[in-house]
Each structure stands twice: as C-alpha cells, then as structure tokens.
N, C-alpha and C positions, 0 to 999 in steps of 0.2 A: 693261823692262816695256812693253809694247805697252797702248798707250790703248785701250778698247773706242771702235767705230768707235761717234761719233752719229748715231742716224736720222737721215735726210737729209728733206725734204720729202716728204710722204705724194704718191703716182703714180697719178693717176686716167686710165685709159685708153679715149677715144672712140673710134669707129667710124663714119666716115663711109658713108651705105647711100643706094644711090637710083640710078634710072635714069641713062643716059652722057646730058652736052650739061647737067643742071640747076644746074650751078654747084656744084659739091661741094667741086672743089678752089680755084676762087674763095673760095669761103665760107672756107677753110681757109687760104691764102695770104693773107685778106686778117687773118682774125685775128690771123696768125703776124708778117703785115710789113707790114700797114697799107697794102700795096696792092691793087689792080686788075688783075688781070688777065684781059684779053675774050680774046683769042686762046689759048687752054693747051689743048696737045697731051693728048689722052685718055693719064690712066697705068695703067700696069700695077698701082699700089698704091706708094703713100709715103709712106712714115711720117717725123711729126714731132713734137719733145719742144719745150718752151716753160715757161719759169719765170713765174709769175700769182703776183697777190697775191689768194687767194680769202675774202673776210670777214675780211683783216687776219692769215692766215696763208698765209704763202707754203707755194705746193704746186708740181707739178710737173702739167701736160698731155702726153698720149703723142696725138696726132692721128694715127690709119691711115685715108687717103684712099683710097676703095676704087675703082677703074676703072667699077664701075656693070654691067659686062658682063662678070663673071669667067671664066676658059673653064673649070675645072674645079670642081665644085660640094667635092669635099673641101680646096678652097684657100679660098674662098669659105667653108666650114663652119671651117675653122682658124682666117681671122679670127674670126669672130663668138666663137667656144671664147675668142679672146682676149680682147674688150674688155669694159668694165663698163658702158659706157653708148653709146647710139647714138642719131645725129643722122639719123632719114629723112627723107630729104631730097626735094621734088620742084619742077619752074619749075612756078608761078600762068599759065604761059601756054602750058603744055601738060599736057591732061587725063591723055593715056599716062600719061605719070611720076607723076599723081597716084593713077591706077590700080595702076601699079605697086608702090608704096609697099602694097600690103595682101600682095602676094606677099613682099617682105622682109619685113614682117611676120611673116609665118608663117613663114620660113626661120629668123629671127632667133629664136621662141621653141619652134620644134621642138631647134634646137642645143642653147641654154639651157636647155632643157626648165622656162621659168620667165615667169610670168606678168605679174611687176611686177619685171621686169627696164629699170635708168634708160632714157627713152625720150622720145624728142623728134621730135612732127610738125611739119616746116617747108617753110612756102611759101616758095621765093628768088624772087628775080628782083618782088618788090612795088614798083620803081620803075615796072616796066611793067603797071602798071593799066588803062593803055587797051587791051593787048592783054591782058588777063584770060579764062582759059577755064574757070576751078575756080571757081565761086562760092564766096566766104567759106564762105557757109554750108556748104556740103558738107565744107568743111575740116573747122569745129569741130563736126559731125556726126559725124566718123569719128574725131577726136583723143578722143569725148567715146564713143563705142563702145568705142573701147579704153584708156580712161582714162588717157590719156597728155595733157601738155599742147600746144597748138596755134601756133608762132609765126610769124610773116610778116617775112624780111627781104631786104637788095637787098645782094649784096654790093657793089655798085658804091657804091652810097649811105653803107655802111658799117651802114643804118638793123640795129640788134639782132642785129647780127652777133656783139657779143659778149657779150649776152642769153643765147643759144643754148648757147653754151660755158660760160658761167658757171651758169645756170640748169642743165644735165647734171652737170656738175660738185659741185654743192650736194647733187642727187641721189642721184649717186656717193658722195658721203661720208655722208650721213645711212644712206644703203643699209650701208653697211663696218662702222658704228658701230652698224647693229640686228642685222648679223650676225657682229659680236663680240662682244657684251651676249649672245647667243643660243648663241655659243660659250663662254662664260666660265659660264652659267648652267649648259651640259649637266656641264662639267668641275666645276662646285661641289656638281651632284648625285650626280654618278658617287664624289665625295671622302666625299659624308652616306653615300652607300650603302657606301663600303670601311668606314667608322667605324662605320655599323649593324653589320657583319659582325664587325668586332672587337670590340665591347661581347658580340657573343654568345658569341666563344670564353670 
C-alpha cells in the first residue's frame, strides 16, 4: 500500500520586474544568502526556491530574477503567466528605472489581465540617500495610484530586504485563500442547483 504523498509546503511564486543595473538580483541574493553582492553580471533570468518560516508555517519561495531587458516580449509574457506576485523594482537614484516601473506595470496586468494582482513598489539602493533622484513623495504617489503598497530598501544594508519578500508573500497567500473560498463557493452552488434539478424529476 503506497502512502498517499503529504502536501508539502504551500509554493508562492515571485517575480522580480524592474529596469537592468537596480539591484534586482542583489535584492534576491541577498535574501537567499545573506549576502552582498556589488559586481553581478546582468542574467538572462534565475530562478531560485528557499524554505521560510511565513507567520509560523513553513512555506516555500520560487524567486524568478528577471534580466530587466528581456529580448523577446513572449519570454518576458511567460514569466509574468507564471508568477503570483511581483516585486517592481527600481534604484531611488535613478529616475529612468523609476519611470520605468509604470511600463511593467501595464505589461504585468495586460498578461494577468488582473487588477489586484500581489504587487510590491520598491525603492532599492535607500542607503544612498544623498544621491537621491525620486522624491519620496512621488514614490508613495504612484504606489497609492495604484493601490499597491510602497517600500524602501538597501540591499547592501540588508534594511527591509526581507519586508519585501515576506510582505508579497502574506499577499500571495491571502490572494489563494479568497480564490479557493470563491472556488469552493462556485462548486457548492453548482451541487444546490444539480439537487434543485433532482427534487424536480
């Protein structure tokens, strides 16, 4: 007799988005291994899994580190098809990348074709404050246009680096858990309406 296999950790899958050079894969390296790294050769896309303890149950994290500069827009659309939440990302010391961030945007919910799909706006690089080119404000102007929430961190610092992940992550799962209550509600109706049709034979 073969054990029926146990669920394994529920698999919430991010999406790193954001212009090349803003620390994407920093961000991601650093959560993964608690290091720094300044020199990291631009990727093609890498994905990484990581065991967390999210509010006292252990899950699993799938991190897809995205290049920032994809060359073909249906590689670039297959990410997004994949993941459940996404970190856009841009440096507090370059306005481009923060510019940028409104075009992912819209790439991200043409795909998804979904509005209040998990979504995280982040300044990196907030060690360097004195080279600052985004005003705060304009940050939580645009996080608050699109009803996403706003956060500031350094990977080098480590400052809310793992904010970002966990905070997505809580999303992700509150997100799974309105849209199986919403599955389970269609299937309990579809079961009253076979039972209405049999009362009537």
């Amino acid at each position: 007799m073969s054990k029926k296999p146990t669920a394994g950790p529920a698999l919430h899958k991010v999406i790193m988005v954001g212009s090349g050079g803003v620390g994407k894969s920093a961000l991601t390296l650093q959560f993964m291994y608690d290091e720094f790294v300044e020199d990291y050769e631009p990727t093609k896309a890498d994905s990484y899994r990581k065991k967390v303890v999210l509010d006292g149950e252990e899950v699993q994290i799938d991190i897809l580190d995205t290049a920032g500069q994809e060359d073909y827009a249906a590689i670039r659309d297959n990410y997004f098809r994949s993941g459940e939440g996404f970190l856009c990302v841009f440096s507090i010391t370059d306005d481009e990348s923060f510019q940028a961030t409104q075009e992912f945007r819209e790439q991200i919910l043409r795909v998804k074709n979904d509005e209040s799909i998990p979504f995280l706006l982040v300044g990196n690089k907030c060690d360097l404050n004195d080279k600052r080119k985004v005003p705060l404000n304009e940050c939580q102007v645009r996080a608050q246009q699109w009803s996403v929430p706003y956060v500031e961190t350094s990977a080098k610092t480590r400052e809310n680096v793992d904010k970002v992940f966990f905070d997505l992550m809580r999303e992700i799962r509150s997100r799974k858990t309105e849209d199986s209550k919403a599955t389970s509600g269609r299937a309990k109706d579809r079961c009253k309406k076979r039972r209405l049709k049999c009362t009537l034979l």
